[in-house]
N, C-alpha and C positions, 0 to 999 in steps of 0.2 A: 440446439443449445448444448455447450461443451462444460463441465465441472470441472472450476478450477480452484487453485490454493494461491492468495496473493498475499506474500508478506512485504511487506515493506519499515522504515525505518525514518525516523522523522530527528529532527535536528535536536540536541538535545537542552539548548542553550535556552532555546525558546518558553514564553509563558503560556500555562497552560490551553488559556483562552485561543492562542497561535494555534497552537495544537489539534485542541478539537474543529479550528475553521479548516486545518489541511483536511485530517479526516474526512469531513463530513463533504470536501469540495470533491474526495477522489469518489467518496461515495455518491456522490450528484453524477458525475462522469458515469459511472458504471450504470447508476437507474435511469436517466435520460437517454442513454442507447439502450434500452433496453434488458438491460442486466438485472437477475436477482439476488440481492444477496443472502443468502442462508445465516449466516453466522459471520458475527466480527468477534473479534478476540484481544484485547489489550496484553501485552504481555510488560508492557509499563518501562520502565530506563532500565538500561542493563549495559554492562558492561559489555563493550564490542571484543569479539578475540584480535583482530590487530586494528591500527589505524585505517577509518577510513574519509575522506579528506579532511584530514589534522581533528577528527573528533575518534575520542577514546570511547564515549556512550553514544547511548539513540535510545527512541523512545519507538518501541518494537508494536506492531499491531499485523495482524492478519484477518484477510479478509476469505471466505468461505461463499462461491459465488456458481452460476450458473448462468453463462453469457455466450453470446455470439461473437465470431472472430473480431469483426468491428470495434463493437467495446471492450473488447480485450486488446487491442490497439490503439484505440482512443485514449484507455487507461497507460499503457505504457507511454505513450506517447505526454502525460501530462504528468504523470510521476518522474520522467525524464527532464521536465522542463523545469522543474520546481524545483529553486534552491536548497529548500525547507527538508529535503527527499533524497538522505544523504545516500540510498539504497534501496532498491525495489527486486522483486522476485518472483516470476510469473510460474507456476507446475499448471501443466494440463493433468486433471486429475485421472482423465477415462481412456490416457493412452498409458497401457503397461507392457 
């Protein structure tokens, strides 16, 4: 099991309730493969520094996990499919 840092970036248009189902659906992703997560972190709407497709904000969260290759695939792989997902960011935290 590899430590990593996953921030990603959620649509900003959306109501809250949208919101917390993406959440909690990448969070399914990651525990159903086996993944743990340490730490989530909201870091709430913010301003993007350029556009990114035609959205100025996002509504920013990072996720603090301990996973196997798999679900860290499975996760990129579902964060890639999701319209809602205007940006996703995988760091392996244990390679320096």
């Amino acid at each position: 099991m590899t430590n990593y840092e996953i921030m990603f970036i959620v649509n900003p248009n959306l109501e809250e309730e949208s919101i917390k189902s993406i959440v909690e659906g990448l969070k399914n992703v990651l525990t159903s493969n086996k993944a743990e997560i340490k730490e989530v972190k909201e870091w709430g709407r913010r301003e993007l520094a350029y556009e990114i497709k035609k959205f100025k904000a996002g509504y920013y969260f990072i996720f603090y996990v301990e996973a196997s290759t798999p679900a860290i695939n499975e996760f990129d792989h579902s964060a890639s499919m999701n319209e809602d997902v205007i940006r996703h960011l995988i760091i392996n935290l244990d390679k320096e």
